[in-house]
C-alpha positions as CSV (number, residue, x, y, z in Angstrom):
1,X,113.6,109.2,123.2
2,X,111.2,112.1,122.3
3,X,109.2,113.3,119.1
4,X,106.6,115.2,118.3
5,X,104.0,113.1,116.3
6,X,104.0,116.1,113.4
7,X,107.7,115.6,113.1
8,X,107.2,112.4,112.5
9,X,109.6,109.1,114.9
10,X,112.7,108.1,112.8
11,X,111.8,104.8,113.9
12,X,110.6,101.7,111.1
13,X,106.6,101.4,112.3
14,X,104.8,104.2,114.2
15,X,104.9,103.0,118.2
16,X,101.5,104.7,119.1
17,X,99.4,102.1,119.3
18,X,102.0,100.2,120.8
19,X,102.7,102.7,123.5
20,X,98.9,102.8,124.1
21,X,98.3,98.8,124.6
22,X,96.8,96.5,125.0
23,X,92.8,97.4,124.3
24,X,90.5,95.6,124.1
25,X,88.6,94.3,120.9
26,X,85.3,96.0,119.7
27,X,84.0,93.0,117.2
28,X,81.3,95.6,115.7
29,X,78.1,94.2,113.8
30,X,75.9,96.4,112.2
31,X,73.4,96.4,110.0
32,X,72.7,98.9,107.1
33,X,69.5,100.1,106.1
34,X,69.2,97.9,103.5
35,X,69.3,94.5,105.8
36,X,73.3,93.8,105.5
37,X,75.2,92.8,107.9
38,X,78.2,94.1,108.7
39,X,81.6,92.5,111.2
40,X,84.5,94.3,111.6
41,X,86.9,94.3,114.3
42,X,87.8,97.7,115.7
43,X,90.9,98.1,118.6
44,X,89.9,102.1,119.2
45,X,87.4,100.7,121.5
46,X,86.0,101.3,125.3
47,X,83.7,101.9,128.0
48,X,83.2,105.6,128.7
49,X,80.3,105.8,131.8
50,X,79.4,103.4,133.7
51,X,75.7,104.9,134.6
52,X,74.1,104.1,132.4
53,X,76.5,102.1,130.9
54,X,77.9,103.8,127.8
55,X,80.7,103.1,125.2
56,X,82.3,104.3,121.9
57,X,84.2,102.9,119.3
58,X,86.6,105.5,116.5
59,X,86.8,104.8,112.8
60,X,89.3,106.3,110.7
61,X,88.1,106.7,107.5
62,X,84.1,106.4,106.3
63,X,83.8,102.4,106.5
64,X,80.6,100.3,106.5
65,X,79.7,100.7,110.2
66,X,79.8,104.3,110.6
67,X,77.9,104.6,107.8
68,X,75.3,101.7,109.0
69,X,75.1,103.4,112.3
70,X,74.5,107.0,110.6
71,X,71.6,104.7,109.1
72,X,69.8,103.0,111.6
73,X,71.5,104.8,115.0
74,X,72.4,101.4,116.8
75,X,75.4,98.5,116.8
76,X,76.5,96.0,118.2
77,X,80.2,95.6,120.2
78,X,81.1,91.8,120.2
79,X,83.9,91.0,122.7
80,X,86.3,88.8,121.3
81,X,88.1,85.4,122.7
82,X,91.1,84.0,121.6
83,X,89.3,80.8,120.3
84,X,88.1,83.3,117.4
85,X,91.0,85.1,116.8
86,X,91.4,84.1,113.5
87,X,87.4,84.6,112.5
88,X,88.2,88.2,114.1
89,X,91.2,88.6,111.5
90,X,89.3,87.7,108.3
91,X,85.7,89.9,109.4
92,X,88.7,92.5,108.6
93,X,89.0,92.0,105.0
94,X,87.7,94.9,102.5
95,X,85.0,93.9,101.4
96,X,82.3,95.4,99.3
97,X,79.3,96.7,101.2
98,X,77.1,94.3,100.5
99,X,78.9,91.3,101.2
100,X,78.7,90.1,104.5
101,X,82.0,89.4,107.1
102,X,80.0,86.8,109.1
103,X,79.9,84.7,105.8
104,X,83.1,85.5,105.0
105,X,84.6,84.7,107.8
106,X,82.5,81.8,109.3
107,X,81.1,83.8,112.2
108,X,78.1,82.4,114.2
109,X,75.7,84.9,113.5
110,X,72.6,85.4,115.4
111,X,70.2,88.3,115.7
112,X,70.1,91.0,119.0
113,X,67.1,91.2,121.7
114,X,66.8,94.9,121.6
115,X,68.3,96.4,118.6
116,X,67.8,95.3,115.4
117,X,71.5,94.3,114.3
118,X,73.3,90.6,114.3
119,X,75.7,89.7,116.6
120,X,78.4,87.1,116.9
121,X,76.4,83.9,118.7
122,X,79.2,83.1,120.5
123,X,81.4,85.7,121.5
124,X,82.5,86.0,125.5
125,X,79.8,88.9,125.8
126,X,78.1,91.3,123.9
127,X,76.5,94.8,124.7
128,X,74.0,95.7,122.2
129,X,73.6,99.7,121.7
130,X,71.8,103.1,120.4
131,X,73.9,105.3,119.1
132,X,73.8,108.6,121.5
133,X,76.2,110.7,119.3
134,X,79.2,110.4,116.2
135,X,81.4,113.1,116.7
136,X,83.9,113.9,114.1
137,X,87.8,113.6,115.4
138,X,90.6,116.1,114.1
139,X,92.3,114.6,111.3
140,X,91.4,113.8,107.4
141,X,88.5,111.4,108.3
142,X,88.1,110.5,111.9
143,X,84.9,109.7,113.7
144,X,84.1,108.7,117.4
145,X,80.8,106.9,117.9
146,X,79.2,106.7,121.2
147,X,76.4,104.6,122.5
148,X,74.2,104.0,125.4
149,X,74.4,99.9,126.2
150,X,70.6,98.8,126.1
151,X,71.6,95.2,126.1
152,X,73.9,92.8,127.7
153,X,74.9,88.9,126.7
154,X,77.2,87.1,128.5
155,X,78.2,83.2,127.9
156,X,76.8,81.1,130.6
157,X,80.6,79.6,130.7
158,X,82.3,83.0,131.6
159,X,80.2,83.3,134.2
160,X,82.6,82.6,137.5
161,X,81.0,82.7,141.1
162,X,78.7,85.6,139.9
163,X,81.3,87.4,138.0
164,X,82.1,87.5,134.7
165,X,86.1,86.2,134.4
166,X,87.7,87.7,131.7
167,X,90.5,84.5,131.9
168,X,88.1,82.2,131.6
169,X,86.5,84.2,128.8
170,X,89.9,84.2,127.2
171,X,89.7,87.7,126.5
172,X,91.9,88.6,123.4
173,X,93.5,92.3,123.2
174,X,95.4,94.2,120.5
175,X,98.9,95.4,121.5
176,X,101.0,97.7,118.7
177,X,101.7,96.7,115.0
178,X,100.5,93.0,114.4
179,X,100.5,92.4,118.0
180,X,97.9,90.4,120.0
181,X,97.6,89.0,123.6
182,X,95.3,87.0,125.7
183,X,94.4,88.0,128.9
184,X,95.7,84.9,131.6
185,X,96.6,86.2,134.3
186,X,94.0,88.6,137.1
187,X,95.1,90.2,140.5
188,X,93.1,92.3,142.6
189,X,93.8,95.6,143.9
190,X,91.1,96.6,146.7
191,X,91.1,101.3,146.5
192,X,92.1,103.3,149.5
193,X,89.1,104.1,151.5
């Protein structure tokens, strides 16, 4: 099979973020520059350069956290685990601005060492960041936000012979449509010299 995207698929649900799968989780907290907090789980999500450590997360459409980090130019990316799957799912409700997705959805909220934002207490590992640049994406409302990592947290238990193990983390990752999967299995491939 082969389609152009602006001819559209034939097919029942769009296979693009299926085809492009799995990613992993950006669990972003912000905070506005009002004080309130701000969860919400976001699967356009990666590193992007490694020194110094740098990442970005997209948002299609104007949401909360683009416009808290337009506000106070940092956030916060919370990996997620499987264990909080579910918290993960209901920080993605649309809720009013002010209302807060840790309440909402019951998760552990505790406040960054470097930026100030909340984060989520106890998530596999978390990278606290300034915002270096929003850059707005083709389509109707699509933004990229990138940020320089100025903190790192890590759960003592993921920590594995000095590195941090993404099984034992039980790293969670979104495939296409309502699709999720956990990350159980590792193998090592050592690069051509």
């Amino acid at each position: 099979m082969f389609y152009r995207p602006q001819d559209g698929h034939g097919l029942p649900h769009n296979p693009f973020n299926a085809i492009v799968s799995p990613r992993p989780i950006g669990w972003i907290s912000t905070r506005s520059a009002g004080g309130h907090d701000n969860l919400a789980p976001y699967s356009f999500f990666n590193a992007v350069a490694y020194e110094p450590p740098q990442v970005m997360f997209a948002s299609s459409g104007r949401k909360d956290s683009l416009t808290n980090v337009e506000e106070t130019g940092v956030f916060c990316i919370n990996l997620v685990g499987t264990d909080a799957a579910h918290i993960m799912n209901l920080s993605s409700a649309p809720l009013a601005h002010a209302e807060d997705e840790f309440a909402h959805s019951g998760a552990a909220k505790t406040e960054c060492a470097q930026i100030a934002c909340a984060r989520v207490a106890d998530a596999p590992a978390t990278l606290e960041c300034k915002v270096t640049q929003i850059v707005r994406l083709e389509g109707a409302d699509n933004y990229a936000v990138f940020g320089q990592v100025v903190g790192i947290h890590m759960r003592d238990d993921c920590i594995v012979d000095g590195r941090f193990d993404v099984v034992k983390a039980r790293m969670l990752s979104r495939l296409g449509y309502r699709d999720y999967a956990e990350v159980k299995e590792v193998f090592e491939l050592v690069r051509p010299e």
